[in-house]
C-alpha positions in Angstrom: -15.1 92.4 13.8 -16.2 92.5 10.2 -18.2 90.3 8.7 -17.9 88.5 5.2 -19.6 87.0 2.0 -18.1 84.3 0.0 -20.1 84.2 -3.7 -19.7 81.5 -5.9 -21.2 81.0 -9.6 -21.9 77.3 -10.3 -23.1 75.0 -13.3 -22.9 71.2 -12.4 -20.2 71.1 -9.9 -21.6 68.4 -7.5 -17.7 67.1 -7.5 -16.4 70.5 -6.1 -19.2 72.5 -4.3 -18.4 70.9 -1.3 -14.9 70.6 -0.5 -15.4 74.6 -1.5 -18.1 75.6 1.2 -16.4 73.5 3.7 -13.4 75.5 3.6 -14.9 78.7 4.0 -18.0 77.2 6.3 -16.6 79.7 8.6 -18.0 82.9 6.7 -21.1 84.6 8.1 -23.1 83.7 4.6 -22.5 81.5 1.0 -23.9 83.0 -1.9 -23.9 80.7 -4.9 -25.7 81.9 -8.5 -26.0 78.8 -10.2 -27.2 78.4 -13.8 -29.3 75.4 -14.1 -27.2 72.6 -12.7 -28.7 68.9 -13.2 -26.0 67.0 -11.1 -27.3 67.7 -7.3 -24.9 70.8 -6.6 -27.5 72.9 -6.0 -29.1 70.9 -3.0 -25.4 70.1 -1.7 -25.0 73.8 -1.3 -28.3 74.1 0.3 -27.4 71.3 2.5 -24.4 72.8 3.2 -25.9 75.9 4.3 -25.4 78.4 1.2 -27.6 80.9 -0.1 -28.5 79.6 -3.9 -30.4 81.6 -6.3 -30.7 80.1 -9.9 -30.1 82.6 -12.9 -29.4 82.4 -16.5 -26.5 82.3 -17.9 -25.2 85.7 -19.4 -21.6 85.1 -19.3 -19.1 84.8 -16.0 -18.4 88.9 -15.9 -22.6 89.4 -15.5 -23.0 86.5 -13.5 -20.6 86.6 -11.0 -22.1 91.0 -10.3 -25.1 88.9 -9.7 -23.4 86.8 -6.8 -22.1 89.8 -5.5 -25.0 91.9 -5.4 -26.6 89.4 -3.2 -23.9 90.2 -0.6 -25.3 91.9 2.3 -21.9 91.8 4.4 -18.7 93.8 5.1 -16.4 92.2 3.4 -16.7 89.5 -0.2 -14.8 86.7 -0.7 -14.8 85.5 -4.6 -14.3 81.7 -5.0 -15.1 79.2 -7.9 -16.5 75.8 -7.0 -12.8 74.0 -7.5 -11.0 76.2 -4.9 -10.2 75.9 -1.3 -9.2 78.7 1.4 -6.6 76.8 3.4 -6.1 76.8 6.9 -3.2 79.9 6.7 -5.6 81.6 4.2 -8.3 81.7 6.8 -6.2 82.9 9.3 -5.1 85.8 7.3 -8.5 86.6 6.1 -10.0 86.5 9.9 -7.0 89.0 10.7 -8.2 91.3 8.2 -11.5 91.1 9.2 -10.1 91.8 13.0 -8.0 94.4 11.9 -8.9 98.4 12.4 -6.3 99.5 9.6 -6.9 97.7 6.1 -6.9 97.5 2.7 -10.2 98.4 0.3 -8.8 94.6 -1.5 -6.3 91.7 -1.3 -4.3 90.0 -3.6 -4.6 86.0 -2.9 -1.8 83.4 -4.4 -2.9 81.1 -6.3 -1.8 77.2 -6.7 -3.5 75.3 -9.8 -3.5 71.8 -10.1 -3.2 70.4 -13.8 -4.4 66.7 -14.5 -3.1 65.6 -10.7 0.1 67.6 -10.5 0.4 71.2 -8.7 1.8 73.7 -11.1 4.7 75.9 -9.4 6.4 77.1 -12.9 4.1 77.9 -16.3 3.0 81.3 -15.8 0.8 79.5 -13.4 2.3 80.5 -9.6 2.6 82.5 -8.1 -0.8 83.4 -9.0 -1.8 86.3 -7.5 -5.5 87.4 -8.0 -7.8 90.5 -6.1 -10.2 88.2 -4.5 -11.0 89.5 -1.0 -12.4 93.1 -1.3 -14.7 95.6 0.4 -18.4 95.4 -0.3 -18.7 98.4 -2.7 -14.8 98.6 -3.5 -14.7 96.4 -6.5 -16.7 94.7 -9.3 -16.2 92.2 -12.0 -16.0 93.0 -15.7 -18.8 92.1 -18.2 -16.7 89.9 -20.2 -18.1 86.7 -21.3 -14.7 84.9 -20.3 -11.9 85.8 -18.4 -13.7 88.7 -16.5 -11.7 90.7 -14.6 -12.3 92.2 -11.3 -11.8 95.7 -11.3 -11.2 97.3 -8.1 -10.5 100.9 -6.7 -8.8 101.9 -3.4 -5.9 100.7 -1.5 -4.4 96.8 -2.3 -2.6 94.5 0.2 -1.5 91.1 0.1 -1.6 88.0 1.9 0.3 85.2 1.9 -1.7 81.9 3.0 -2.5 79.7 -0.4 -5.8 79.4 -2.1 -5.7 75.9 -3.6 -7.1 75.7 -6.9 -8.3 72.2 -8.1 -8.5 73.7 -12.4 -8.3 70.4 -14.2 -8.9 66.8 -13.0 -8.1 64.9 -16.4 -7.6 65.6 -20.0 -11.3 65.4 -20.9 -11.8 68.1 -18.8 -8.8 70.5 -20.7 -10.2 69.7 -23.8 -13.9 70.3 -22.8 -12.5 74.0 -21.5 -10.4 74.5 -24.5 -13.5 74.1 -26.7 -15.5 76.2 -24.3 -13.2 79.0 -23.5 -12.2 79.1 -27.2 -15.7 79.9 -28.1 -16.4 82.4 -26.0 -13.2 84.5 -26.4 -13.6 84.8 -30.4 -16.8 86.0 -29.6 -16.1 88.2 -27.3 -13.4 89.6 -29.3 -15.5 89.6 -32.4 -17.8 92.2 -30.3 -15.0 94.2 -29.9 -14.1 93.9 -34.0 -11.2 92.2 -34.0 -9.8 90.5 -36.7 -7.9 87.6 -37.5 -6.2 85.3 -40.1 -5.1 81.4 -40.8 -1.2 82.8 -40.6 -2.2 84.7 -37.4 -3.7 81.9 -36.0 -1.0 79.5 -36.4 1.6 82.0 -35.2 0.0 82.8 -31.7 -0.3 79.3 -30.6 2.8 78.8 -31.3 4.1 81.9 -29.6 1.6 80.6 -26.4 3.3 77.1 -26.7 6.9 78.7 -26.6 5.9 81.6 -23.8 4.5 79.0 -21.5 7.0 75.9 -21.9 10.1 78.1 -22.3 9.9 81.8 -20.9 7.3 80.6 -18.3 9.7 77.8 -17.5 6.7 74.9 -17.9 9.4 73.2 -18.8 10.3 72.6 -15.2 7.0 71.1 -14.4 7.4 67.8 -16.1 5.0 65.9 -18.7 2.2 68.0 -17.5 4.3 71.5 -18.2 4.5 70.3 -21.9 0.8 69.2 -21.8 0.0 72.8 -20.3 1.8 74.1 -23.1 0.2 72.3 -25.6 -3.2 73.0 -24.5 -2.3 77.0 -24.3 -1.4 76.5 -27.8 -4.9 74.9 -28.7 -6.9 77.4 -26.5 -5.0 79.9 -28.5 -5.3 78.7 -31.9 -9.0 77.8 -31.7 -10.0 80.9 -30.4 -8.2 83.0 -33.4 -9.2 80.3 -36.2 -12.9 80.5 -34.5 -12.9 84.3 -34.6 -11.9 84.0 -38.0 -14.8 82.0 -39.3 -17.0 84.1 -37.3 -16.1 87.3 -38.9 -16.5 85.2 -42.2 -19.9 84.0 -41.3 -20.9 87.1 -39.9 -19.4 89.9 -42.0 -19.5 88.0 -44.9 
């Protein structure tokens, strides 16, 4: 039987860390990278029985290879702190790791949760993300947000859910808007893109309409409008914020 590495990259998620290690206690190690937490999650995870090494932090592309290149075993499972492999999930994943004919990686469905309700329209499920790969088959993009894991070989698919636990309140939405919002305008200011007031306005708009309407958020209740909404915000700020940074930059 294979064996397998769950990583994890943390920052001040003593309310997640360990519902997350419990559901994957089962692996033959826990690798967390964590970038100077001050909330206790790195001696939960020690307690728990993870591996924790404590890094800067470059980004979640850079910092996530780091998690992975501490993994010594067959097989890597990529989680962040507010998931949870459920029971079905683990079975599948133990059959793979039984199995003599596989895939290099796996596609895993995703379930979010958005301020207390589970989100099964909005462009948000089925979710289905390359998270269970062979060591060596697959890395994560450099990107500073929304990295990417780019993988090479054969794919497959399970079915069993991986619960994902994104946004407890609206605090928290707004905190990420701010913080994701940042780092894509620079991230795409890197890359020399441009952008306008007019521009701005239009593609949150656009990501208000694509997630409420064509993504059907509109079937998820109050919290499919306030998904929308926040898509919107995450969309404007991040094109108004590239804009001022190519002012302030480029002059």
């Amino acid at each position: 039987m294979a064996e397998l590495s769950v990583i994890l990259i943390t920052k001040n998620e003593a309310a997640n860390i360990r519902a997350c290690i419990e559901s994957v206690v089962w692996a033959d190690e826990i690798i967390v990278v964590d970038s100077g937490s001050t909330d206790g999650t790195v001696a939960i995870a020690r307690e728990m029985g993870a591996q924790v090494h404590v890094h800067d932090w470059p980004g979640f592309g850079v910092q996530k290879n780091r998690a992975l290149g501490y993994a010594t075993r067959d097989w890597v499972l990529s989680l962040d702190a507010d998931e949870r492999v459920t029971p079905e999930l683990r079975a599948e994943i133990e059959a793979v790791l039984k199995a003599e004919q596989l895939a290099d990686f796996y596609l895993l469905p995703r379930l979010s949760s958005y301020c207390g309700r589970f989100m099964y329209h909005s462009g948000w499920y089925p979710d289905l993300l390359p998270r269970l790969f062979r060591r060596g088959k697959a890395r994560f993009s450099d990107d500073l947000v929304h990295e990417r894991l780019i993988t090479e070989g054969s794919a497959g698919k399970l079915k069993g859910l991986l619960l994902h636990y994104a946004f407890d309140g609206l605090e928290e939405v707004l905190h990420k808007v701010n913080q994701y919002s940042t780092a894509g305008a620079a991230m795409m200011h890197r890359r020399g893109r441009k952008a306008s007031l007019t521009g701005a306005v239009v593609r949150g708009l656009w990501s208000f309409f694509r997630t409420y309407i064509l993504r059907g958020g509109i079937l998820d209740g109050r919290e499919g409008f306030m998904l929308a909404v926040s898509n919107a915000e995450g969309t404007y700020y991040r094109y108004l914020k590239l804009m001022l940074l190519n002012k302030k930059v480029d002059g």
